[in-house]
C-alpha positions in Angstrom: 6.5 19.6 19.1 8.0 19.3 22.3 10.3 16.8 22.8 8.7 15.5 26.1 5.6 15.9 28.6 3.7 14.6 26.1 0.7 12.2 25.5 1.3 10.5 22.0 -0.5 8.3 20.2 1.3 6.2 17.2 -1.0 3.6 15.4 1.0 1.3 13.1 3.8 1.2 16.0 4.2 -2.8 16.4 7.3 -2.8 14.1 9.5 -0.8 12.0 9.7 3.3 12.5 6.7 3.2 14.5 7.9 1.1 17.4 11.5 2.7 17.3 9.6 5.9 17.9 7.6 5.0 20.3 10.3 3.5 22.5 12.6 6.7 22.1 9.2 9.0 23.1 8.9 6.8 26.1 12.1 7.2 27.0 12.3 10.5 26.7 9.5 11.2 29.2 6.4 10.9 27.4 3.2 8.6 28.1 3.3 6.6 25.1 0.0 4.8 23.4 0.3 2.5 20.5 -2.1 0.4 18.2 -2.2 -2.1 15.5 -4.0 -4.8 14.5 -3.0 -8.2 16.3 -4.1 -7.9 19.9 -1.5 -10.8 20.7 1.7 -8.3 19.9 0.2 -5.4 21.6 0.1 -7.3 24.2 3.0 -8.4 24.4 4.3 -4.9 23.2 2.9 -3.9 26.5 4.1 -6.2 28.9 7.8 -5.6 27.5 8.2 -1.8 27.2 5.2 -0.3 29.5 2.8 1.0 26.9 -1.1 1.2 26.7 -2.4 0.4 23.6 -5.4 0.1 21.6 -6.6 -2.4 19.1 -7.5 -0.6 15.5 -6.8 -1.3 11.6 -5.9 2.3 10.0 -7.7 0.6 6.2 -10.8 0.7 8.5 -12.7 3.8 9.1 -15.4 2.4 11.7 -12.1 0.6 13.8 -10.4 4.2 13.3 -13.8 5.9 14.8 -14.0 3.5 17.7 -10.0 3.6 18.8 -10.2 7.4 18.6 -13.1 7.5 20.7 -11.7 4.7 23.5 -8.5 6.8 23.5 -10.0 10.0 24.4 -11.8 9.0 27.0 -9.0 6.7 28.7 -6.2 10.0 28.0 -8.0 13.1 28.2 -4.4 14.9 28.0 -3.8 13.1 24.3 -1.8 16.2 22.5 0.2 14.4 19.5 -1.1 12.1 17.1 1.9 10.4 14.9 -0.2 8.9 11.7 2.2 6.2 11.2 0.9 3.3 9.4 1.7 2.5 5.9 1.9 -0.1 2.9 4.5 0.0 0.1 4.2 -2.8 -2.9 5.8 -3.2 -5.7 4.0 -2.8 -9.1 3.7 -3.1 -12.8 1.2 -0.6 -15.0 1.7 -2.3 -18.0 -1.8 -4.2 -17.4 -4.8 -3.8 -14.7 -3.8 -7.0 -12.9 -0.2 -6.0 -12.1 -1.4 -2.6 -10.1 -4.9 -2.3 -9.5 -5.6 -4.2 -6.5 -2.8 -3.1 -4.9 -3.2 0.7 -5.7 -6.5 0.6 -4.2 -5.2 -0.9 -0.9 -2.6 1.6 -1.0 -4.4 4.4 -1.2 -7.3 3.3 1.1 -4.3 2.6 3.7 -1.3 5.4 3.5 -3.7 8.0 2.5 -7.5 7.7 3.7 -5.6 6.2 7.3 -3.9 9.5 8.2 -7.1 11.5 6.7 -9.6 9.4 8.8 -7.4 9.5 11.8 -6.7 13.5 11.8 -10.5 13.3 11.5 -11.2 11.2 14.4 -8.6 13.8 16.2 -8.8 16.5 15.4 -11.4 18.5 17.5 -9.7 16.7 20.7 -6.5 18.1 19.5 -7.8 21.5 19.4 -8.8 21.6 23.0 -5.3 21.1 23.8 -2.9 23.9 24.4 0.2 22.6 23.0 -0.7 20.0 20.1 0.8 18.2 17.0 -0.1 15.9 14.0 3.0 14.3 12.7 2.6 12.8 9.3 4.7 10.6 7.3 5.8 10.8 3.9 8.7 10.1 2.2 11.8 11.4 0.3 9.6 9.4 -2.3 7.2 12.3 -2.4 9.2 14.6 -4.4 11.3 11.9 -6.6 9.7 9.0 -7.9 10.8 4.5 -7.6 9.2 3.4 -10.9 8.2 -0.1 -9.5 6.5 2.0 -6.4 4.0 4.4 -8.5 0.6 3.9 -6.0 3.1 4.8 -3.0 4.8 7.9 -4.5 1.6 9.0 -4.8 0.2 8.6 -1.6 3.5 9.9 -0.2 3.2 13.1 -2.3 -0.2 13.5 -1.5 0.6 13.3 2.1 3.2 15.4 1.8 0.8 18.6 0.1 -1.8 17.4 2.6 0.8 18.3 5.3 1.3 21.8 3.4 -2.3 22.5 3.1 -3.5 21.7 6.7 -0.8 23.9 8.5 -2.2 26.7 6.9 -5.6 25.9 7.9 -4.7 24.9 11.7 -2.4 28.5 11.9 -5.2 29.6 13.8 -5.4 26.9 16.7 -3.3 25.3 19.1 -2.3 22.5 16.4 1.2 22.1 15.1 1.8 20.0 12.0 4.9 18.2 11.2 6.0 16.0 8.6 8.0 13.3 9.0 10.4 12.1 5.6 12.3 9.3 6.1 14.8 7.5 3.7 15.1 4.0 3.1 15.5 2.5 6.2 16.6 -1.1 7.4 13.0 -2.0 8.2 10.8 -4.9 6.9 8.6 -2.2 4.9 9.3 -4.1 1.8 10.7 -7.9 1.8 14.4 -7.9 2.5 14.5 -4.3 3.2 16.2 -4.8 6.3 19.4 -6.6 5.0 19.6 -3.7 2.1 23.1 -2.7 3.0 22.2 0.8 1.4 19.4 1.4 3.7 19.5 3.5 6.6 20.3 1.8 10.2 16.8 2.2 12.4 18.6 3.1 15.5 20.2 5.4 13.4 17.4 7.1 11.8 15.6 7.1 14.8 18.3 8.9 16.8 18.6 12.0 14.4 15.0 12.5 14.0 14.8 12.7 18.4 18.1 15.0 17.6 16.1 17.0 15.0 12.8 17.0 17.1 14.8 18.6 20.1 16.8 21.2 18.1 13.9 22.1 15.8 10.6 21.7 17.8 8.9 24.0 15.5 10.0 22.2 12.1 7.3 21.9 9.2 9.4 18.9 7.9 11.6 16.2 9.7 14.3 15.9 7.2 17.5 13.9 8.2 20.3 13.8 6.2 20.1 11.2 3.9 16.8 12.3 2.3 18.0 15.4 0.8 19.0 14.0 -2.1 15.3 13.4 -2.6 14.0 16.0 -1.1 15.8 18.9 -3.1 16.6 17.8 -6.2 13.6 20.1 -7.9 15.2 22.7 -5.9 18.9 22.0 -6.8 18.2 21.7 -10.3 19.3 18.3 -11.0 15.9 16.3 -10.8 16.4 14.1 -13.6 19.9 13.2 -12.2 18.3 12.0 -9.0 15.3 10.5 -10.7 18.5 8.9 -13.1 20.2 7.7 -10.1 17.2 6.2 -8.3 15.9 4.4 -10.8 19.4 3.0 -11.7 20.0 0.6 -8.9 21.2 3.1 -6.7 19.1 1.7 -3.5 20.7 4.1 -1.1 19.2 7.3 -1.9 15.3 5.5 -2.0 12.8 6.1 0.7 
């Protein structure tokens, strides 16, 4: 994607990566639309850094429908949807009550979201000349946090996903790009932000624009810190990095 003139849309943008983002899109010359769920922070969101919005929960495919459809109509020129919104918990397998509950809200949230939301885009997106769908996975995707199984799984899911519709959308105007981040200082999971191993936002933030301008045709978003996830099939030392990130070795998780 272009790293400007465009008309984004980035639900799940009231915090964390998604805000970040949308405040380095804005600045970087784009018209900037965000959504979420508590109409009292969007609005406020607003009034402090310029953006529309629109009022939508990503585990809800009717509020998905109607926000898509509202969006449209108010930006015609819409050309990038950035399916940000995710959950992460922690869980245990070892018995129905310590997962079950929350691997259904996991799924129905980091996985249906994006695949209702491309849905609700996707013919829009195609009468645009220059379009992208920016997912979001993980370096979580290709190495697994035992205590995080329901999110690995929606993050490797989203990552083949990713795979599988680029192929399909070769044949329109619709670019699609995967976002991996590492862990990053954001409130994603309790205390996440004070992990001194994780990633500084404004950091991560600044080499993804970096990466976006260099590469603006990259499949994948990687920035430096996830390749230890990312590769270590590829390296041939898997089971050390699955050895590593299972070991208390917080810096290299997603």
């Amino acid at each position: 994607m272009n790293i400007s003139g465009n008309t984004i849309f980035i639900p799940g943008a009231t915090s964390g990566i998604g805000l970040a983002l949308a405040l380095r899109f804005k600045d970087a010359g784009n018209t900037v639309i965000i959504g979420g769920r508590r109409a009292a922070l969007l609005d406020e969101l607003a009034q402090q850094h310029g953006f529309d919005t629109v009022q939508l929960d990503t585990s809800d495919a009717a509020s998905i429908t109607a926000a898509a459809a509202e969006l449209i109509a108010r930006h015609p020129d819409l050309n990038v949807l950035i399916a940000m919104a995710g959950i992460m918990h922690a869980e245990d397998w070892h018995r129905a009550e310590g997962f079950l509950a929350s691997a259904e809200q996991t799924i129905t949230t980091n996985l249906l979201g994006p695949i209702r939301l491309i849905g609700a885009f996707i013919e829009h997106l195609q009468t645009r000349p220059d379009a992208t769908i920016m997912t979001v996975s993980s370096g979580l995707a290709h190495t697994p946090l035992a205590f995080t199984p329901s999110y690995n799984a929606t993050k490797a899911a989203i990552h083949m996903l990713s795979e599988s519709i680029r192929l399909q959308l070769a044949d329109t105007s619709v670019k699609v790009t995967e976002l991996v981040p590492p862990l990053v200082a954001t409130e994603l999971m309790p205390g996440q932000s004070q992990d001194p191993n994780a990633l500084p936002l404004d950091a991560f933030v600044d080499e993804v624009m970096q990466l976006i301008e260099a590469q603006p045709d990259a499949h994948e978003i990687l920035v430096e810190r996830v390749h230890f996830l990312r590769y270590g099939e590829a390296r041939g030392d898997y089971d050390q990095v699955v050895a590593a990130l299972n070991g208390g070795h917080r810096d290299v998780t997603a």
